[in-house]
N, C-alpha and C positions, 0 to 999 in steps of 0.2 A: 867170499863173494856172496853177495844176498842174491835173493829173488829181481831176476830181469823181467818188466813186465813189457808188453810190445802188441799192437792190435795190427793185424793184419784182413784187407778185403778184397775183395771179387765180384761184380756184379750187385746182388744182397747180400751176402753171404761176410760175417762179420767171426774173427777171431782173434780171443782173447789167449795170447801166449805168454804163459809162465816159463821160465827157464832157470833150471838149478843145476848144481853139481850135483852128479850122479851115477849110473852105471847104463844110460839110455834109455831109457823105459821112455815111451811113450805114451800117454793118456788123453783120451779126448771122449770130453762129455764122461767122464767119469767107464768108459769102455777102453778095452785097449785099442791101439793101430790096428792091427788084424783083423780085429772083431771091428770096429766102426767102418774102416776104408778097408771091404775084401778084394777087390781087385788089386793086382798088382801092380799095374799102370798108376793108380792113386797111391799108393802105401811109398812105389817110388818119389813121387813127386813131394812128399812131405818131407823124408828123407834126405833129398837132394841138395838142399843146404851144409849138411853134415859130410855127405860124400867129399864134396869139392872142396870146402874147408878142412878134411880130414878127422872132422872131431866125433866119430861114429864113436857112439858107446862113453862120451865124455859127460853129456847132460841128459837130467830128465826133464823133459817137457809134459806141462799140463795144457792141455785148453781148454776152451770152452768157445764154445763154434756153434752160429742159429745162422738161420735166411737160407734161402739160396737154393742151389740142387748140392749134389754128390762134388760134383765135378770142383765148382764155384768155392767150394767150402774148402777139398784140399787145396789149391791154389790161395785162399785165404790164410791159412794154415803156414800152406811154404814161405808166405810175404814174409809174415811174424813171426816164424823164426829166423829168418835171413835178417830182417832189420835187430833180431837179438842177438845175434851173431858178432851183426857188425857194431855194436854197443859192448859184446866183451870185448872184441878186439879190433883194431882198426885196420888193418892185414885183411883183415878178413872180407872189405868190402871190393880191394881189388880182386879178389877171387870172384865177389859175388856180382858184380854190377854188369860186365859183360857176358854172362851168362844170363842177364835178364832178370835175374830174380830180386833184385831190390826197386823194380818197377812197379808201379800200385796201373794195373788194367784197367784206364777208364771206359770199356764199353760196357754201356748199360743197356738193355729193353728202353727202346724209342716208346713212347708214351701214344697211345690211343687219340687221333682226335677225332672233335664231335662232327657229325655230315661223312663218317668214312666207316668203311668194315672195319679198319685194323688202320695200325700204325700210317701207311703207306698204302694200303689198297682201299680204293674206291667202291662205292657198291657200283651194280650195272649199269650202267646206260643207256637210256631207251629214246631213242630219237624220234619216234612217233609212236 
């Protein structure tokens, strides 16, 4: 089996997932999982593709992950390996799809317009 390549996003937040046969090692941005995502609530969720499909400890995973915040970016992360999951195996998508995870999140930051403070709020109003 060659290199699975697969992008996965959030928000901003853009990842490039490599997937190999290997012994699990994770890698992202050239740091490991632990050291990049220290919380444990995020180290989960990257994870969580492998859990459900079983294949912990089956592939190593590279990425390479910009934009976004902390959060945005493991979520970007869990997409592309779930859609590289279900690229090695087709099995794999009924595990994965009612769990959510081969969903791509379209909520984005509502955009600024001009004549307001923010997205949605107004400046004050002054009636006389």
């Amino acid at each position: 089996m060659e290199v699975i390549h697969k992008i996965g996003r959030r928000k901003t937040a853009v990842a490039r997932v490599y997937l190999t046969p290997g012994n699990g090692k994770v890698t992202i941005n050239k740091r490991d999982l632990e050291n990049y995502f220290p919380t444990a609530t995020l180290q989960y969720k990257v994870q969580q593709p492998f859990a459900l499909t079983g294949t912990e400890g089956t592939y190593d995973v590279k990425v390479n992950v910009y934009g976004g915040g902390i959060t945005g970016q493991a979520e970007a992360v869990r997409l592309g390996i779930s859609r590289a999951l279900c690229d090695i195996d087709v099995e794999n998508r009924l595990t994965l799809k009612p769990e959510g995870l081969l969903t791509r999140d379209p909520r984005m930051v509502e955009r600024k317009k001009f004549g307001q403070k923010k997205a949605r709020k107004k400046f004050q109003f002054s009636k006389r």
